[in-house]
C-alpha positions in Angstrom: -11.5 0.0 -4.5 -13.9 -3.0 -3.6 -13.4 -6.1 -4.1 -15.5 -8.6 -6.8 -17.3 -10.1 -4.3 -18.1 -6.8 -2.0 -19.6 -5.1 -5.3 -21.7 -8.2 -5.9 -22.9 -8.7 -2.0 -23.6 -4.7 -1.8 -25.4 -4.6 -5.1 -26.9 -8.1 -4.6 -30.9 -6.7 -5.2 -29.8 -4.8 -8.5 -27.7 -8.1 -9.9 -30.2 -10.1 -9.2 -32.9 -8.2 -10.8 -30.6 -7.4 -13.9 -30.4 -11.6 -14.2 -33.5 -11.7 -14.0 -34.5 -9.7 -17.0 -32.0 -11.3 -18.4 -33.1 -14.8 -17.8 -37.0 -14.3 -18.5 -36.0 -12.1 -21.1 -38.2 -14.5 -23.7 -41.1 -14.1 -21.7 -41.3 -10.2 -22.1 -40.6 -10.5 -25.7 -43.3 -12.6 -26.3 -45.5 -10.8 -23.1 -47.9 -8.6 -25.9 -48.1 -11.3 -27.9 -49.5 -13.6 -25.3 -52.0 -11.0 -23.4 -53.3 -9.9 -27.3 -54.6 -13.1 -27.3 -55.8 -13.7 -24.0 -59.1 -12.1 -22.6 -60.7 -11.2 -19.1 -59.9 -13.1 -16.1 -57.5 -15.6 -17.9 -55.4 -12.3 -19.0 -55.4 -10.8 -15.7 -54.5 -14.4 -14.1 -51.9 -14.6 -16.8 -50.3 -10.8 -15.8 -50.2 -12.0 -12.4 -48.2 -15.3 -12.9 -46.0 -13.3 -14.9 -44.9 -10.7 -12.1 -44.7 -14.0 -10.0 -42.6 -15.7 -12.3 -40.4 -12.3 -12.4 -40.1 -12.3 -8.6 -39.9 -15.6 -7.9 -36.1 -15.6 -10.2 -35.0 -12.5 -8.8 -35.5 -14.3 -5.9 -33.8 -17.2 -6.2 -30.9 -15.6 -8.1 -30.3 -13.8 -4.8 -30.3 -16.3 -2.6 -27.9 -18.8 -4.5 -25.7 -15.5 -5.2 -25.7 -15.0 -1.8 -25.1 -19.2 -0.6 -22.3 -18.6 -3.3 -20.3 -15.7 -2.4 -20.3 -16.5 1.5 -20.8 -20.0 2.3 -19.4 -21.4 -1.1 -16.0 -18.8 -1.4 -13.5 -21.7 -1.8 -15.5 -23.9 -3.3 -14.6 -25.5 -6.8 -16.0 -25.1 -10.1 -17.9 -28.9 -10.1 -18.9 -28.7 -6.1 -20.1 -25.7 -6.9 -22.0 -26.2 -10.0 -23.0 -29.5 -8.3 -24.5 -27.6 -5.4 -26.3 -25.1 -7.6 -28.1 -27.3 -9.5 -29.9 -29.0 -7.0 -30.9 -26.0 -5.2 -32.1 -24.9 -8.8 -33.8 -28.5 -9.7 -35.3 -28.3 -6.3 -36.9 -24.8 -7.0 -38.0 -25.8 -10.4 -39.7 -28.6 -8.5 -41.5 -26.2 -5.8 -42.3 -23.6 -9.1 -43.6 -26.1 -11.4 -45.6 -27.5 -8.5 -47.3 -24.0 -8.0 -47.5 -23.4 -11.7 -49.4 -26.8 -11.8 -51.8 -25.2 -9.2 -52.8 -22.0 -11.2 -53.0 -24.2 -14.0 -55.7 -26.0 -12.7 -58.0 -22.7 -12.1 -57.6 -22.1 -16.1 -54.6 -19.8 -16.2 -51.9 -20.6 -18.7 -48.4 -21.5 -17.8 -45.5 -23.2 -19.0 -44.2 -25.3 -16.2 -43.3 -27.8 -18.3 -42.0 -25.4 -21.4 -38.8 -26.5 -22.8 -38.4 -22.4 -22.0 -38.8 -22.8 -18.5 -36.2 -25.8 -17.8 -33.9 -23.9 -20.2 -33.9 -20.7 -17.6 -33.1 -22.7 -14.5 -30.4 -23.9 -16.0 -29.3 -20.8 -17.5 -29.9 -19.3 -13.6 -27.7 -22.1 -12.4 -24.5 -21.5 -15.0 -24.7 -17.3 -14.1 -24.8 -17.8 -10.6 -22.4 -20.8 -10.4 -20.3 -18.3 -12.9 -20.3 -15.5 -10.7 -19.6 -17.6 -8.0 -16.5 -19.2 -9.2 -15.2 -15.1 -10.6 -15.9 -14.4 -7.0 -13.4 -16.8 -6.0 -10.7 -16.4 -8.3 -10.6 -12.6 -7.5 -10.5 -13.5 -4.3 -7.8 -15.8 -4.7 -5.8 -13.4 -6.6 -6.1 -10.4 -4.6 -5.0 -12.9 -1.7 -2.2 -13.6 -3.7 -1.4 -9.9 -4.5 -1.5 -9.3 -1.1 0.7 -11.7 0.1 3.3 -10.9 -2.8 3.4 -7.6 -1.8 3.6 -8.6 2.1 7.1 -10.3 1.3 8.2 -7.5 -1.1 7.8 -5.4 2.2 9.5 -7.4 4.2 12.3 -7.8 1.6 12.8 -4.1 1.5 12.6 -3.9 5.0 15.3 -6.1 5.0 17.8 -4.6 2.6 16.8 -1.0 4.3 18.0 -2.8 7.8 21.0 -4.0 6.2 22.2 -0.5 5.4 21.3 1.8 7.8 23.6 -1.0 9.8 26.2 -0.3 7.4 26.1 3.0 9.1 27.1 2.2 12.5 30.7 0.5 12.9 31.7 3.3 10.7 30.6 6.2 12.9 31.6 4.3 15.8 35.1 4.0 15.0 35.3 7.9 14.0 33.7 8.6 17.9 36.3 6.8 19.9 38.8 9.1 18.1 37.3 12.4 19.6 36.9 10.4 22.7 40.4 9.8 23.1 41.3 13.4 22.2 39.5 14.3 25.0 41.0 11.9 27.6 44.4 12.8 27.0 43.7 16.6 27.2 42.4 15.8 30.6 38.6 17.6 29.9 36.4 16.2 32.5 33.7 18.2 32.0 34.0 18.5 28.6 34.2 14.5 28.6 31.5 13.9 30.0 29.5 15.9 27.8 31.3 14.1 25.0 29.7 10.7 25.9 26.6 12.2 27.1 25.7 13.7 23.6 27.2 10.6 22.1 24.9 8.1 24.0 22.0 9.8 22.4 23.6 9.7 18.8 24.0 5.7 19.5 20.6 6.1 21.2 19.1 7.2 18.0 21.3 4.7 15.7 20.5 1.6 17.7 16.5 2.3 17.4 17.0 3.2 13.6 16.8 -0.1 12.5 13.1 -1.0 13.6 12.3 2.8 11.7 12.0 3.5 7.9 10.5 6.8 7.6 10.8 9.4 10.1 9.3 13.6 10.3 12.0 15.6 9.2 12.4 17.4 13.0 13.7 14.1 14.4 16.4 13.8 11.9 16.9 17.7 12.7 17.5 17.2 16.5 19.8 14.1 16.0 22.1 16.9 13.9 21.9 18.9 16.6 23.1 16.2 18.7 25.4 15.4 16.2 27.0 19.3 16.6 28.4 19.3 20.0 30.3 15.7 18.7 31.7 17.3 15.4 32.6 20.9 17.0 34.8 18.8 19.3 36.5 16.8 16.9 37.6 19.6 14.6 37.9 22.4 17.2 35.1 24.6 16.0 36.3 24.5 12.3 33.7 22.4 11.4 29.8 24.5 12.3 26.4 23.9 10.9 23.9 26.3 9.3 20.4 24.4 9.5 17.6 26.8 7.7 14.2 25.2 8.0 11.1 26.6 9.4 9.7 24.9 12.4 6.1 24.5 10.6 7.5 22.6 8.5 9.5 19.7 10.4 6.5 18.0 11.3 4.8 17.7 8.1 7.6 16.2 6.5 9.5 12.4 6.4 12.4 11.2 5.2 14.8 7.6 5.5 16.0 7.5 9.2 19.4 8.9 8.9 20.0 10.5 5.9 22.4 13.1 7.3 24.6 11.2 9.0 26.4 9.9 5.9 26.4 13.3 4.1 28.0 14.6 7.3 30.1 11.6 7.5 31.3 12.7 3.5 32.0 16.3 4.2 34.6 15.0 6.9 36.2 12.1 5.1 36.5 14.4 1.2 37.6 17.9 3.1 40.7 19.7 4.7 38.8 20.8 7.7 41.5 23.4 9.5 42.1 26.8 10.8 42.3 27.9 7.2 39.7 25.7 5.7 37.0 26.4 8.3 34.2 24.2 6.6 30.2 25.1 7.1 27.6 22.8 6.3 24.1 24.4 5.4 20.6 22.7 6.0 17.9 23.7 4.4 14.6 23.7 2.3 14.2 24.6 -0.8 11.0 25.5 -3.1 10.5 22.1 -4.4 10.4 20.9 -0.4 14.0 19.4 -0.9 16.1 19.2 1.8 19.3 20.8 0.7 22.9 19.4 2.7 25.6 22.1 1.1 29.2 22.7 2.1 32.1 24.2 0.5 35.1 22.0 -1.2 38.2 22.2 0.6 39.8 18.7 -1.7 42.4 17.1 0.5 46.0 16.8 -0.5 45.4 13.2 -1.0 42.5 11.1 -2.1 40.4 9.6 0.7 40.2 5.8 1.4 37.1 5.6 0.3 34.7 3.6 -2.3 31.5 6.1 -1.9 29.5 3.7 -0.3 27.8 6.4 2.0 26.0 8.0 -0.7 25.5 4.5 -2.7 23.8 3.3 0.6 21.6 6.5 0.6 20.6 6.5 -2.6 19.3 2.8 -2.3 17.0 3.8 0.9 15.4 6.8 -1.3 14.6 4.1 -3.3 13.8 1.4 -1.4 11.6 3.4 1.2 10.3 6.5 -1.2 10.7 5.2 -4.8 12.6 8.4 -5.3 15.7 9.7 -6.4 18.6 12.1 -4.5 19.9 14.8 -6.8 23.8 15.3 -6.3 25.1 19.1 -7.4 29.3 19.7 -7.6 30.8 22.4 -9.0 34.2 24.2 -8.4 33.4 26.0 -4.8 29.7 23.6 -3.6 29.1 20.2 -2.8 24.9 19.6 -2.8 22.5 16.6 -2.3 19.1 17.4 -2.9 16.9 15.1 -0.7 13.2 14.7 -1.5 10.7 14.7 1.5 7.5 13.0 1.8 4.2 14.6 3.5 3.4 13.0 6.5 0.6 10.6 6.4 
C-alpha cells in the first residue's frame, strides 16, 4: 500500500488539476454569465484569460505541492504556512501584474477582485494542508515502523531465550549415552557417538540466530538425532518419519520443534525390551506435521514441570501466531504442528 505522500507525488497532475477546479470553481459558475454578456474580441480575450487563469493555478498548486512534500517534509505547520504564503503573495504579484497587462488591451479581469485574493489564499491553506497530512503520515508510519522494529526484536528475543532453554537439558541426557559407551569399551561405536552428536550441537548452537526453518532441515537433524537415541535405549526406541520429499522444502517451522517432543517421549515412557516405543513423523491433510508415539506411563511420575511443550507452544506463537494441537487418549500421544509455506 503507498504511502500519503507517494499517492500525492505520483498523482501530483490530477490533484492539482482537481484543486484547481476546486479553487476557481466561482469563476466557472459565473463563466456563461460573463461571456453572455461580453461580445467579439473582448469575449474571445475574456475565454482566453480564463483557460490562463485555469492553468496558471494548476500550476502553481503543483509546484508548492511539490516544494511541500519533498523539500518541506519535516517542516511545521507555521514554517510551513509561513513559507507558502509568500510563494503564493509572490505569484499573486506576478498574476495580477500580467492581469494588469491584458487589462490594458480592453479585456476584463479581476486582478484586484476580492475573488481573486480569496483563491490564493484558499490555494495557500490546501496546499499548506496537504503538506502538513503529508508529514504527519509520514511521521506516523515512521513510528509504526519503528514500534514494530522493537516488537521484532523483542520476540526475537524471548524466541532466543527458549530455544536456549533447550540445550543444557539435552546436553546432560548425551553425556549419559556417552558414558555408556566408554565403559562398554565401543571404539568404533564411540566415535560415531560423538561424531553424530557434534552435528546435533552443531545444529543447536546455530539455532539461536534462526527462527523459521524448511521442514527438511528439521527432518535431517532427526535423522541425526536417530543414531544418538538408538544407542541410548538399545534399539527400543526407532522412528517412523512419513513425509514426502516434495514437500520438505516448501514447508517452515520454529528451529527445533522436535527435539522437545522427542525429549518428552523419553522422559514420560518405559522405553524397554517390552515397551519397544516408535515415534511416527508425518503429514497430514491439513499440512500438519504429526509427532505420534504409543504410551507406555512409567511406574512413577517423571521429574518434570512440562516446560518442553510450554516452551514450544510459545515459539508457534511467537514466530507463527499459531497454535499446536495436543491429542492423548488411552494408547497415542499426538502434537499437531502447523507448517508455514515457504516465502
Amino acid at each position: 500500500m503507498l504511502s500519503f505522500d507517494t499517492y500525492i507525488s505520483r498523482k501530483l497532475p490530477l490533484v492539482g488539476l482537481i484543486s484547481a477546479v476546486f479553487i476557481i470553481y466561482p469563476n466557472i459558475a459565473c463563466l456563461p454569465w460573463d461571456i453572455k454578456f461580453l461580445e467579439g474580441v473582448s469575449c474571445t480575450g475574456f475565454y482566453w484569460y480564463f483557460v490562463y487563469r485555469f492553468f496558471f493555478f494548476w500550476g502553481l498548486i503543483c509546484l508548492l505541492l511539490r516544494y511541500n512534500l519533498r523539500q518541506l517534509s519535516t517542516a511545521q505547520f507555521k514554517e510551513r504556512f509561513g513559507r507558502n504564503f509568500l510563494y503564493s503573495l509572490a505569484a499573486y504579484a506576478g498574476f495580477a501584474s500580467i492581469s494588469y497587462w491584458i487589462h490594458s488591451y480592453g479585456i476584463r479581469t479581476d486582478f484586484l477582485g476580492s475573488t481573486l485574493i480569496s483563491q490564493f489564499f484558499i490555494l495557500c491553506s490546501l496546499c499548506t494542508l496537504i503538506g502538513h497530512i503529508s508529514m504527519l503520515y509520514s511521521t506516523q508510519r515512521e513510528k509504526e515502523r519503528e514500534i514494530e522494529r522493537l516488537r521484532i526484536e523483542n520476540l526475537q528475543s524471548r524466541c532466543d531465550a527458549l530455544a536456549n532453554q533447550i540445550n543444557p537439558h539435552f546436553f546432560f541426557n548425551s553425556l549419559n549415552g556417552v558414558q555408556s559407551l566408554i565403559r562398554k569399551k565401543d571404539d568404533e561405536k564411540t566415535l560415531m557417538y560423538v561424531h553424530e552428536l557434534s552435528d546435533i550441537f552443531r545444529y543447536i548452537l546455530q539455532s539461536d540466530k534462526r527462527g523459521l526453518v524448511t521442514l527438511r532441515e528439521e527432518l535431517e537433524f532427526i535423522q541425526s538425532f536417530r543414531y544418538v537415541m538408538e544407542v541410548r535405549f538399545a534399539n527400543k526406541l526407532v522412528f517412523s518419519i512419513q513425509v514426502d520429499e516434495a514437500m520438505q522444502d516448501e514447508l517452515t517451522l520454529p528451529v527445533l520443534s522436535l527435539l522437545p517432543l522427542v525429549e518428552n517421549v523419553t522422559v514420560h515412557n518405559r522405553i524397554d525390551s517390552e515397551h519397544k516405543m516408535e515415534i511416527t513423523i508425518r503429514l497430514n491433510e491439513q499440512k500438519e506435521l504429526v509427532v505420534s508415539n504409543p504410551i507406555y506411563p512409567k511406574l512413577s511420575p517423571p521429574d518434570t514441570n512440562g516446560t518442553g511443550l510450554r516452551n514450544l507452544e510459545s515459539r508457534f506463537t511467537l514466530l507463527m501466531n499459531r497454535q499446536i494441537r495436543i491429542e492423548c487418549d488411552e494408547n497415542t500421544f499426538r502434537v499437531y504442528l502447523p507448517l508455514n509455506k515457504q516465502n
